[in-house]
PDBQT receptor file of N, H, CA, C and O in Angstrom, charges set to zero:
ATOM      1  N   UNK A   1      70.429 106.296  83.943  1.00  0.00    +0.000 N 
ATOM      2  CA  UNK A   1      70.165 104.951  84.420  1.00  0.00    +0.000 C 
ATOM      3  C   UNK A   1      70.609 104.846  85.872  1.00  0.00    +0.000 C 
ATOM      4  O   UNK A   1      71.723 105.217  86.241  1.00  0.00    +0.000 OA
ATOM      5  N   UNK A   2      69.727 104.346  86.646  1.00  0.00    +0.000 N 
ATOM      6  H   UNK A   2      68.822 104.045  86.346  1.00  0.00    +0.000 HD
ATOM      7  CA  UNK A   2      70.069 103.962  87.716  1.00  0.00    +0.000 C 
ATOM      8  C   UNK A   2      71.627 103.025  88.214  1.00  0.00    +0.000 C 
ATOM      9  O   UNK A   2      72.040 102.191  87.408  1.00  0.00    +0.000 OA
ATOM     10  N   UNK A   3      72.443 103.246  89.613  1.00  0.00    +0.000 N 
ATOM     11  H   UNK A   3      72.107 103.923  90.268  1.00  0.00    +0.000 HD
ATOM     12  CA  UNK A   3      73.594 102.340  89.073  1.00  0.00    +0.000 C 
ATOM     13  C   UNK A   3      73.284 100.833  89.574  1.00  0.00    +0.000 C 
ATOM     14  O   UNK A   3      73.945  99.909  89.100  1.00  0.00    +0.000 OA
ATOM     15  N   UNK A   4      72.486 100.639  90.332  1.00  0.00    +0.000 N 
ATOM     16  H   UNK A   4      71.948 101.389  90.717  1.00  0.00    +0.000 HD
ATOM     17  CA  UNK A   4      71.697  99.581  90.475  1.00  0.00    +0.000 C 
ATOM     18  C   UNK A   4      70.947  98.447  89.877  1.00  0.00    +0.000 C 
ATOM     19  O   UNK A   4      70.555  97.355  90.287  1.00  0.00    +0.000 OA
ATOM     20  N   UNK A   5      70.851  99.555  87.987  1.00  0.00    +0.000 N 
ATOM     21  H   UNK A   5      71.170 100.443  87.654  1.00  0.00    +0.000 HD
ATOM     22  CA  UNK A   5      70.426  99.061  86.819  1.00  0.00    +0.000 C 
ATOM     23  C   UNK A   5      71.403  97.829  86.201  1.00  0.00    +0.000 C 
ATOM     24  O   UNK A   5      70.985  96.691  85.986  1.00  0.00    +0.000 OA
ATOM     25  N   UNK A   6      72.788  98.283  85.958  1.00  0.00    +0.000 N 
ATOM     26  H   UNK A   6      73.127  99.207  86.132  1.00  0.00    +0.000 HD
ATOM     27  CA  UNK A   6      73.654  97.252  85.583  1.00  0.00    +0.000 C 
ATOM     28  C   UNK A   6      74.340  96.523  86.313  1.00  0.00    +0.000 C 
ATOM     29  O   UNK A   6      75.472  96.203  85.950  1.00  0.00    +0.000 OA
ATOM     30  N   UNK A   7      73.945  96.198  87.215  1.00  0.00    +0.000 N 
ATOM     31  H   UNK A   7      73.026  96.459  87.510  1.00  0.00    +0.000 HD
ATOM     32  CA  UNK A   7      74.263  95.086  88.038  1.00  0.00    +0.000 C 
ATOM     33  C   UNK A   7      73.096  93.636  88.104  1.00  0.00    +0.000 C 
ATOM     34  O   UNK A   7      73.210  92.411  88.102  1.00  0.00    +0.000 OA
ATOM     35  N   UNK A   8      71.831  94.772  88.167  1.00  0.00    +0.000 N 
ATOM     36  H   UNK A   8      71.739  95.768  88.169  1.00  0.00    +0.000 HD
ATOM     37  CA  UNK A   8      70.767  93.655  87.952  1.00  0.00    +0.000 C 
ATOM     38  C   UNK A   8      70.860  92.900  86.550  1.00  0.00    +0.000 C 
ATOM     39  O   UNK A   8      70.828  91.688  86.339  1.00  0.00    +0.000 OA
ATOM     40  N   UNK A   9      70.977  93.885  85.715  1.00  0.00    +0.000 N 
ATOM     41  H   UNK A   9      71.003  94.870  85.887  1.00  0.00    +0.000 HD
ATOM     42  CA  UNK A   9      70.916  93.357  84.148  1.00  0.00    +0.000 C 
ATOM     43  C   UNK A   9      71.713  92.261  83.780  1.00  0.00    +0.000 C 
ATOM     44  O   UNK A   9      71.308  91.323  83.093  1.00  0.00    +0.000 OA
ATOM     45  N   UNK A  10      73.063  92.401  84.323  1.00  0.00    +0.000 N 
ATOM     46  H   UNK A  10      73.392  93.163  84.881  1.00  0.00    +0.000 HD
ATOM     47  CA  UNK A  10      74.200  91.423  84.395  1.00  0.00    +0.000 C 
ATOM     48  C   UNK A  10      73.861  90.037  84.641  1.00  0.00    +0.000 C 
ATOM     49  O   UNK A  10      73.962  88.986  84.008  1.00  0.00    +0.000 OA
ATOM     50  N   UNK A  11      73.417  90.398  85.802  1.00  0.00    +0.000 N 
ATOM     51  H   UNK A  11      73.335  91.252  86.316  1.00  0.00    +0.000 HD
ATOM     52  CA  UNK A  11      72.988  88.827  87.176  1.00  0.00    +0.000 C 
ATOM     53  C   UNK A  11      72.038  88.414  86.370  1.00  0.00    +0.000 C 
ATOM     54  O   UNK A  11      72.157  87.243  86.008  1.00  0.00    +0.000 OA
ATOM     55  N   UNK A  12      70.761  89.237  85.809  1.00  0.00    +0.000 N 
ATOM     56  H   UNK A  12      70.665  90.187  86.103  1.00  0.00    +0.000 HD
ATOM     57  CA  UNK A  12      70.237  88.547  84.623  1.00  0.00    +0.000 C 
ATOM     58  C   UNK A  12      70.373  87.598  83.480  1.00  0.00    +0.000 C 
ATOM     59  O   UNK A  12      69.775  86.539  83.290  1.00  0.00    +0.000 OA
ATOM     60  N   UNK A  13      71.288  88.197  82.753  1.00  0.00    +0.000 N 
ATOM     61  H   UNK A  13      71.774  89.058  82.908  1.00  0.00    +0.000 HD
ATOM     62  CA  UNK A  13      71.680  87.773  81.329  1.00  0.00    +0.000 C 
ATOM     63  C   UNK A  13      72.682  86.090  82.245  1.00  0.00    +0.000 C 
ATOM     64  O   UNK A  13      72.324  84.985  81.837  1.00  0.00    +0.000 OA
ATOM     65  N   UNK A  14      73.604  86.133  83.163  1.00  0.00    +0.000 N 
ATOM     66  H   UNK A  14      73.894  87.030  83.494  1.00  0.00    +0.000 HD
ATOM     67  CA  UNK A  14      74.339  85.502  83.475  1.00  0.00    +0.000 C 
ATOM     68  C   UNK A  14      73.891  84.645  84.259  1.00  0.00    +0.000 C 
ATOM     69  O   UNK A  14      74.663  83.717  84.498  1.00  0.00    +0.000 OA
ATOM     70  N   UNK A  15      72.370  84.614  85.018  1.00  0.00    +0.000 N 
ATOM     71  H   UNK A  15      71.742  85.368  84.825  1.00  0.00    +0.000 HD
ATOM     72  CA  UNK A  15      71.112  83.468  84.865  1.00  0.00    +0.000 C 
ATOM     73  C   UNK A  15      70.934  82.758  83.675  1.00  0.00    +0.000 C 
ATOM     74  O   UNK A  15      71.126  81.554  83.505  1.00  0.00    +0.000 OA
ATOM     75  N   UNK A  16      70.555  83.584  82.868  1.00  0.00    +0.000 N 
ATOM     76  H   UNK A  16      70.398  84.562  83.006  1.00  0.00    +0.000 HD
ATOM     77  CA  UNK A  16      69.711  83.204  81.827  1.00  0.00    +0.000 C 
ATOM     78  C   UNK A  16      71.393  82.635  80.809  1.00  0.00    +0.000 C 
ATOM     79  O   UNK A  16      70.959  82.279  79.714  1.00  0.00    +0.000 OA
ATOM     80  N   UNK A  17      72.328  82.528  80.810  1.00  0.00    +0.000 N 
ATOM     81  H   UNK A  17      72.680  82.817  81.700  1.00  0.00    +0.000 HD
ATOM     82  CA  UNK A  17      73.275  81.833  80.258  1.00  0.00    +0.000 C 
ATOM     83  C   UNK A  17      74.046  80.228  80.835  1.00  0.00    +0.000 C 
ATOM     84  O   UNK A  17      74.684  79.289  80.358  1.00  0.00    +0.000 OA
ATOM     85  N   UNK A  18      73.411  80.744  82.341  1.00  0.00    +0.000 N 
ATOM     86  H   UNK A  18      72.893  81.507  82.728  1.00  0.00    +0.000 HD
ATOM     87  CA  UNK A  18      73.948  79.786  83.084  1.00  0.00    +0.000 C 
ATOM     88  C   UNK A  18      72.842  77.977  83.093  1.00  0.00    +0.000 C 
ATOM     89  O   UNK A  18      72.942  76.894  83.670  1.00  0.00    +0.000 OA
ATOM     90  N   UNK A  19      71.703  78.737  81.886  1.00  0.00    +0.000 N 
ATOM     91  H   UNK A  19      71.622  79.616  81.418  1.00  0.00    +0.000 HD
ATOM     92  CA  UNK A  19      70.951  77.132  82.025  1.00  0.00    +0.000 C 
ATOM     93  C   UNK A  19      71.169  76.534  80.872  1.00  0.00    +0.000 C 
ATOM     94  O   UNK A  19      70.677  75.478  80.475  1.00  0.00    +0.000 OA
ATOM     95  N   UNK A  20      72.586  77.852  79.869  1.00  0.00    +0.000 N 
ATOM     96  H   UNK A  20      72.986  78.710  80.191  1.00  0.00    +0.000 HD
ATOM     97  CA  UNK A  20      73.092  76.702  79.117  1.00  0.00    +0.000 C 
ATOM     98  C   UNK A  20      72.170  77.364  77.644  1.00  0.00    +0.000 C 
ATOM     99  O   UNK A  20      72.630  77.027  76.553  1.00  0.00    +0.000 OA
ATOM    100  N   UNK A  21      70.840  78.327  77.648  1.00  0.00    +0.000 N 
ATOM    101  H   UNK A  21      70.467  78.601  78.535  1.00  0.00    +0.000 HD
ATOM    102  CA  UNK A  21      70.591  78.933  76.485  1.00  0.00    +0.000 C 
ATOM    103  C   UNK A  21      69.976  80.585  77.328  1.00  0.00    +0.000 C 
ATOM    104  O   UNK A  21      69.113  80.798  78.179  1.00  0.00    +0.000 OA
ATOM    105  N   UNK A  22      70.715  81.283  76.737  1.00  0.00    +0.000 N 
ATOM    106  H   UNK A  22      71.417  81.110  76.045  1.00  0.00    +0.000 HD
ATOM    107  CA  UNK A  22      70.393  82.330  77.351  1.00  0.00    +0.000 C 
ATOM    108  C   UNK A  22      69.194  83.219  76.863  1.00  0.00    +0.000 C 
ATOM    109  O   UNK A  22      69.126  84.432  77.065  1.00  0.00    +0.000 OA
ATOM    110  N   UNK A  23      68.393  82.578  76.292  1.00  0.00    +0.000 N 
ATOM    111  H   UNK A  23      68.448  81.593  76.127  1.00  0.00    +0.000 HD
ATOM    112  CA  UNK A  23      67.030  82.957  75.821  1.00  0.00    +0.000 C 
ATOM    113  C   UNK A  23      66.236  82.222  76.779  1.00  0.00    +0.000 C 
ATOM    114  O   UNK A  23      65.093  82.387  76.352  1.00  0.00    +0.000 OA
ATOM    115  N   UNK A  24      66.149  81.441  77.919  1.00  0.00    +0.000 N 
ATOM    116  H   UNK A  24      67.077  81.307  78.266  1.00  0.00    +0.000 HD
ATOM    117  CA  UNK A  24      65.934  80.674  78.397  1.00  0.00    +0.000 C 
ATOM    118  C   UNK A  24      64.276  81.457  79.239  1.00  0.00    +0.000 C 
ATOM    119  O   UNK A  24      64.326  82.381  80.052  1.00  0.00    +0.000 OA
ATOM    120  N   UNK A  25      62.992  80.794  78.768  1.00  0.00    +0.000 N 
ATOM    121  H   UNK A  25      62.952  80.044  78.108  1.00  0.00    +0.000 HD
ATOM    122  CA  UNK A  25      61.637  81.631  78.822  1.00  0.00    +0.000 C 
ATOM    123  C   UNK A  25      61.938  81.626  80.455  1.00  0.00    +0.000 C 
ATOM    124  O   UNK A  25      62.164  82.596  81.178  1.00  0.00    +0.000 OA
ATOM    125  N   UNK A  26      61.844  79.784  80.907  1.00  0.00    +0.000 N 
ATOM    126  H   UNK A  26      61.660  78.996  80.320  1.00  0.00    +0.000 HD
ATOM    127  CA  UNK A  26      61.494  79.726  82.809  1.00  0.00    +0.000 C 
ATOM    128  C   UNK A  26      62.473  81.161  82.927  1.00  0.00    +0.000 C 
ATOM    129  O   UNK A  26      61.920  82.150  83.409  1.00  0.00    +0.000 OA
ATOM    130  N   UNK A  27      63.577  81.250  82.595  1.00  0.00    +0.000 N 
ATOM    131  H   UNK A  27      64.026  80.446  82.203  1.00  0.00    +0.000 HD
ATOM    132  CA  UNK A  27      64.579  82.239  83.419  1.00  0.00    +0.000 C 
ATOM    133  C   UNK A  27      63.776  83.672  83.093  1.00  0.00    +0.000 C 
ATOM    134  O   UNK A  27      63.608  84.449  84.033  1.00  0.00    +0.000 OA
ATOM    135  N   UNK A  28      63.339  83.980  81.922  1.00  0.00    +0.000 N 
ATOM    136  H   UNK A  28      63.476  83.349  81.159  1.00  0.00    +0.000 HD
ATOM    137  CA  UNK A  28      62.869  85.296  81.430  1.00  0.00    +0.000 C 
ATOM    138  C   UNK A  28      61.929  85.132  82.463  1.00  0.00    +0.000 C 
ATOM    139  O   UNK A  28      62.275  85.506  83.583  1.00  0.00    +0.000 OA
ATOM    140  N   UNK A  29      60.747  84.620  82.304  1.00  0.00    +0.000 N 
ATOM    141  H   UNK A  29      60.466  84.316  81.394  1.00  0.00    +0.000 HD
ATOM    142  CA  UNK A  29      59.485  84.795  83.377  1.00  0.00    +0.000 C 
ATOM    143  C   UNK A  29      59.677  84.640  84.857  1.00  0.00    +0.000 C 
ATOM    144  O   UNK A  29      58.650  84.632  85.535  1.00  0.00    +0.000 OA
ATOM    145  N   UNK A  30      60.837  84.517  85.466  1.00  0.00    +0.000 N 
ATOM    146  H   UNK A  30      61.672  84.524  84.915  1.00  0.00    +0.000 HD
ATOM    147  CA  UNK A  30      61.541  84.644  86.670  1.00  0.00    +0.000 C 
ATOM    148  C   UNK A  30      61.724  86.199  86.881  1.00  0.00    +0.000 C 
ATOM    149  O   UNK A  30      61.136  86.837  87.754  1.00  0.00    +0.000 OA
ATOM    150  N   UNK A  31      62.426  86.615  86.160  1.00  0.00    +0.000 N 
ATOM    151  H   UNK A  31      62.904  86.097  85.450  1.00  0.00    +0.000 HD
ATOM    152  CA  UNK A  31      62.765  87.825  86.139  1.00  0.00    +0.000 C 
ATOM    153  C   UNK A  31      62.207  89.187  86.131  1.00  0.00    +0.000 C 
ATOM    154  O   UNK A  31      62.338  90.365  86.463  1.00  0.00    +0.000 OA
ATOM    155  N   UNK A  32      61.417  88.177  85.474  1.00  0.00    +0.000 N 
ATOM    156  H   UNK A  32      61.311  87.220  85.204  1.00  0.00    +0.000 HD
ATOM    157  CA  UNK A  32      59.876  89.458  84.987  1.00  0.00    +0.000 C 
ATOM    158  C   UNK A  32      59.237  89.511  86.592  1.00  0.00    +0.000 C 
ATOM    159  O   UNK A  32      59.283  90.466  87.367  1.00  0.00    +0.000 OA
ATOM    160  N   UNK A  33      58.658  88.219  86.805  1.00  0.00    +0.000 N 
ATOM    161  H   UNK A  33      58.621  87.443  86.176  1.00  0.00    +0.000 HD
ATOM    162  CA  UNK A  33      57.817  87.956  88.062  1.00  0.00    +0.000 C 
ATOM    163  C   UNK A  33      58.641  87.929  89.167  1.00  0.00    +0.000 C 
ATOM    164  O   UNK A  33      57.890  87.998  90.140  1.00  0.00    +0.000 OA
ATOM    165  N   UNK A  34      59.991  87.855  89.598  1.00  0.00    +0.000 N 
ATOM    166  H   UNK A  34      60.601  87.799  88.808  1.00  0.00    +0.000 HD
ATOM    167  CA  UNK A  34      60.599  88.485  90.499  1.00  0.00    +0.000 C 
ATOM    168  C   UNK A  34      61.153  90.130  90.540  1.00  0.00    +0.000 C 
ATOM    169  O   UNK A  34      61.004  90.870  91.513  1.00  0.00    +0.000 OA
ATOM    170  N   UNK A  35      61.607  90.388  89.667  1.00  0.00    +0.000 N 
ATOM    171  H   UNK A  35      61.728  89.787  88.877  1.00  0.00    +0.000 HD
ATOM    172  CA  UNK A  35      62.167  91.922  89.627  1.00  0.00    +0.000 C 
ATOM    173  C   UNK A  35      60.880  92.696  89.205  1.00  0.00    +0.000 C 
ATOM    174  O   UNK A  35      60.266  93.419  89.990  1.00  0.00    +0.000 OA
ATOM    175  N   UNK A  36      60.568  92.518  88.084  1.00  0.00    +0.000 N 
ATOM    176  H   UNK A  36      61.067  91.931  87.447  1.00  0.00    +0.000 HD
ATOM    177  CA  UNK A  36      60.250  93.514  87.222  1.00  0.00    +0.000 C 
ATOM    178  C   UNK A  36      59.143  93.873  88.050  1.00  0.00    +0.000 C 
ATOM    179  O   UNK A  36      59.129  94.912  88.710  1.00  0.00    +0.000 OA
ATOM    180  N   UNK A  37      57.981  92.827  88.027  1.00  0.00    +0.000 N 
ATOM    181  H   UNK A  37      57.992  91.983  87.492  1.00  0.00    +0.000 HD
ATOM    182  CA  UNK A  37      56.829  93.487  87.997  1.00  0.00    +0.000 C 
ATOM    183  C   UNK A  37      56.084  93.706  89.569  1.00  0.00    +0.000 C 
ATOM    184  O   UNK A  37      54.887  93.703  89.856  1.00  0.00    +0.000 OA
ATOM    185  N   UNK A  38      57.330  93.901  90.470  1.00  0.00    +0.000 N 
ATOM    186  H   UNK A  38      58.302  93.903  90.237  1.00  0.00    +0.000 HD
ATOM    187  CA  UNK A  38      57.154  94.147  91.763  1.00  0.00    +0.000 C 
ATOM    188  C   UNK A  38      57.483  95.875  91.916  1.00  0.00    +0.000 C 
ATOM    189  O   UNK A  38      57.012  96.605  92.789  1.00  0.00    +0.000 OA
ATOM    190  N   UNK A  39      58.376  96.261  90.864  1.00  0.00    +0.000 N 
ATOM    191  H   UNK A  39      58.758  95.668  90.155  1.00  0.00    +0.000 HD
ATOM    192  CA  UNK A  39      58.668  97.676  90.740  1.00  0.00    +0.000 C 
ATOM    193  C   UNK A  39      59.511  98.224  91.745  1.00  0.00    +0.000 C 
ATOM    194  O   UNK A  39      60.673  97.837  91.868  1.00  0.00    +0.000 OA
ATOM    195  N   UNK A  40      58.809  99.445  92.763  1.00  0.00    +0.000 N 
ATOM    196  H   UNK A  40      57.865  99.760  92.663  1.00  0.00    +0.000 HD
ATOM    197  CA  UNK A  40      59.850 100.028  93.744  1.00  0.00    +0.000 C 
ATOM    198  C   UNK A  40      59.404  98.902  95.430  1.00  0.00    +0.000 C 
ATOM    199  O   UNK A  40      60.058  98.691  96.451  1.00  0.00    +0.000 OA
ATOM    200  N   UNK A  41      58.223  98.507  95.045  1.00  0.00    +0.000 N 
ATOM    201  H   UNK A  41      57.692  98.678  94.215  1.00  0.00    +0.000 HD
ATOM    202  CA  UNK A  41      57.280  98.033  96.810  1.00  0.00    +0.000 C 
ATOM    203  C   UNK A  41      58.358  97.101  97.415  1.00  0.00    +0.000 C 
ATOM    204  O   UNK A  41      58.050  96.697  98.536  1.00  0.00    +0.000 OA
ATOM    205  N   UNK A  42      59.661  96.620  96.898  1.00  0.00    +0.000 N 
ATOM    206  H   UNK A  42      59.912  96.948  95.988  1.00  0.00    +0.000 HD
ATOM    207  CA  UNK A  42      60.289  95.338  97.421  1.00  0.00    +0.000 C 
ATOM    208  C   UNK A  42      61.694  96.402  97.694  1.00  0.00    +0.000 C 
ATOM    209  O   UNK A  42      61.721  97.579  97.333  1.00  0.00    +0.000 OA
ATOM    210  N   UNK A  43      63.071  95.527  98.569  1.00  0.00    +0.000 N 
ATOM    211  H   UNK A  43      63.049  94.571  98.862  1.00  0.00    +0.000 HD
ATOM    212  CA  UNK A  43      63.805  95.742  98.630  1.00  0.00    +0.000 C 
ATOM    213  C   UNK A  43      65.181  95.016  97.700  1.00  0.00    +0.000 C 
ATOM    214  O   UNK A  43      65.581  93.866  97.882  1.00  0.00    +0.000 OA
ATOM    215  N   UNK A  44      65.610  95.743  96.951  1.00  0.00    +0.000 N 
ATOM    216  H   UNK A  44      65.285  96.677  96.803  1.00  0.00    +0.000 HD
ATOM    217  CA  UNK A  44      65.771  95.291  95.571  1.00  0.00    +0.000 C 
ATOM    218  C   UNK A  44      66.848  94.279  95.628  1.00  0.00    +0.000 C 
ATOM    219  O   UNK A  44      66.894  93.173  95.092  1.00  0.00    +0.000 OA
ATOM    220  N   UNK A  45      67.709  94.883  96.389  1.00  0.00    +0.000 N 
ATOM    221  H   UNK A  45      67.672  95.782  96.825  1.00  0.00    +0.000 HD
ATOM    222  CA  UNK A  45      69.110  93.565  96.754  1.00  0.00    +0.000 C 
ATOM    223  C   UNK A  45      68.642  92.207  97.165  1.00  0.00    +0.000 C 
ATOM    224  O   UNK A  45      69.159  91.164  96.766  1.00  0.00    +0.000 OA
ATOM    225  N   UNK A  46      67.265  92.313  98.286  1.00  0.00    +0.000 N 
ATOM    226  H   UNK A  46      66.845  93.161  98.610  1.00  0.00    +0.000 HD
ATOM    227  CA  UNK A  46      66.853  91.161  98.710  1.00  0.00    +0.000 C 
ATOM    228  C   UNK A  46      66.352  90.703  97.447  1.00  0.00    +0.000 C 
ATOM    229  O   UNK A  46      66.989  89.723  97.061  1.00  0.00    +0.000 OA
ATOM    230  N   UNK A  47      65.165  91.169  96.429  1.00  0.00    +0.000 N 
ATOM    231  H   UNK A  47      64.648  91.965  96.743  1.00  0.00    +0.000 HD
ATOM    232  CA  UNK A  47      65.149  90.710  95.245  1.00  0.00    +0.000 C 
ATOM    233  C   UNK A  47      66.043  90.098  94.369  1.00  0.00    +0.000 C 
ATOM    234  O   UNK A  47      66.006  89.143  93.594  1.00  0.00    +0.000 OA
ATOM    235  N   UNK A  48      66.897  90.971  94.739  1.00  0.00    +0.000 N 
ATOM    236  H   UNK A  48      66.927  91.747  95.369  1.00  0.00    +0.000 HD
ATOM    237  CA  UNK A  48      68.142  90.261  93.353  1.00  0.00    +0.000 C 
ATOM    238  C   UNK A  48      68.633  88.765  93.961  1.00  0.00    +0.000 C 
ATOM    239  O   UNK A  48      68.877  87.728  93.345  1.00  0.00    +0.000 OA
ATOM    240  N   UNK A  49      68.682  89.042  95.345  1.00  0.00    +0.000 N 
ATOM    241  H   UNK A  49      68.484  89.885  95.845  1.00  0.00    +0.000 HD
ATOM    242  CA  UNK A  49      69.308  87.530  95.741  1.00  0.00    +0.000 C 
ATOM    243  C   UNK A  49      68.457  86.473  95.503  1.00  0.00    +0.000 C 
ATOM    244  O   UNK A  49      68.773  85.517  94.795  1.00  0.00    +0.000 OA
ATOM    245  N   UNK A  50      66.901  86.648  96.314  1.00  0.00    +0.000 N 
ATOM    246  H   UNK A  50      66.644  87.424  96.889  1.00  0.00    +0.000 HD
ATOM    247  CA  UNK A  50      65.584  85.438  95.823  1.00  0.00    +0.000 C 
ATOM    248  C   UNK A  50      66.138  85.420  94.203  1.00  0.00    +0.000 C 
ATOM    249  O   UNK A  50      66.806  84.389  94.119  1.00  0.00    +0.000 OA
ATOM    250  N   UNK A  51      66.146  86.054  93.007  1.00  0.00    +0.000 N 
ATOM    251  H   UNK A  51      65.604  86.891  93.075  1.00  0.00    +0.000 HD
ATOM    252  CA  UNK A  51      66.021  85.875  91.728  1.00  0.00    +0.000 C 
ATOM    253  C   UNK A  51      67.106  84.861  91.253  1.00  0.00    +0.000 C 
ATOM    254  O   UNK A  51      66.916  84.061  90.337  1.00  0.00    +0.000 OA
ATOM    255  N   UNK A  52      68.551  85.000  92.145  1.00  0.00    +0.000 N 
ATOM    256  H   UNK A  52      68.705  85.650  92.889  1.00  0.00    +0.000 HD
ATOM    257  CA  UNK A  52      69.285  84.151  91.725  1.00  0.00    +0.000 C 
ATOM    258  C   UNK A  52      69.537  82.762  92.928  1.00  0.00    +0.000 C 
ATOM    259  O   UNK A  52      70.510  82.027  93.092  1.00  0.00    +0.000 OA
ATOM    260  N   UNK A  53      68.425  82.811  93.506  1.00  0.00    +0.000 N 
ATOM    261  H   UNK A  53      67.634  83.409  93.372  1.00  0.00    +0.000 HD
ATOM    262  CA  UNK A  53      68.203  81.698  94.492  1.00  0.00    +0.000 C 
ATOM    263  C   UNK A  53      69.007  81.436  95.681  1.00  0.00    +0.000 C 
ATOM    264  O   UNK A  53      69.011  80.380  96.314  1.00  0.00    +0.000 OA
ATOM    265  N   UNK A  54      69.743  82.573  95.951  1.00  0.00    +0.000 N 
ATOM    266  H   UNK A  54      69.739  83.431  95.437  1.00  0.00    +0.000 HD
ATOM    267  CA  UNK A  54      70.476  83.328  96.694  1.00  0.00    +0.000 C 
ATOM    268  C   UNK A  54      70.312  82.683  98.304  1.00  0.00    +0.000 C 
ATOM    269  O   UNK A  54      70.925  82.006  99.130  1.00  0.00    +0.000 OA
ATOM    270  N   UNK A  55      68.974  83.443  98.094  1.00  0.00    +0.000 N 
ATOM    271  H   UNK A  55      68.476  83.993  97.424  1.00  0.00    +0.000 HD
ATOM    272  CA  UNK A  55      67.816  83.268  99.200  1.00  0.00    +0.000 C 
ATOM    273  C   UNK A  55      66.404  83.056  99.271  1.00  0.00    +0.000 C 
ATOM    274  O   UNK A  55      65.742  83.391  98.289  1.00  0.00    +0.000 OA
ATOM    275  N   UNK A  56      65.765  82.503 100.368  1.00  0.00    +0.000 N 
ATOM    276  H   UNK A  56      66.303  82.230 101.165  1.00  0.00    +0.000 HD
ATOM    277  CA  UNK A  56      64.624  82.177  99.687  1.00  0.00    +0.000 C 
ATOM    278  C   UNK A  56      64.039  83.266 100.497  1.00  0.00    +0.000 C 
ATOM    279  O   UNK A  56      64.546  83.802 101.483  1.00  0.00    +0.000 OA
ATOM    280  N   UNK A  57      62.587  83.586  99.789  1.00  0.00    +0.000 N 
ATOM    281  H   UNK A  57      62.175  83.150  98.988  1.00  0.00    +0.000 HD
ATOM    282  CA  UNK A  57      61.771  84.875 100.891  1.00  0.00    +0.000 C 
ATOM    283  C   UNK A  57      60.721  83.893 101.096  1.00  0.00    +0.000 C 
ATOM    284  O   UNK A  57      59.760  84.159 101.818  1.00  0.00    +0.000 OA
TER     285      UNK A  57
């Protein structure tokens, strides 16, 4: 696993807890459509920050 892997996963789950149900779809389909399904083409830290609204792109 990448070590880059459990850090994202974290910031994930701890989104998706922070709206209070951590099954939370808006947060899942955030995640998907910010991280996931952009793959390697983005720069991933800047990703991780837009995902947790960090920053905006």
């Amino acid at each position: 696993m990448f070590p880059v892997a459990f850090p994202v996963d974290a910031d994930a789950w701890a989104a998706s807890e922070a709206t209070g149900n951590a099954w939370d779809k808006a947060t899942a389909d955030r995640f998907r459509n910010t991280l996931l399904s952009t793959g390697n083409e983005t720069d991933r830290k800047e990703v991780c920050r837009v995902f947790r609204d960090r920053v905006r792109m």
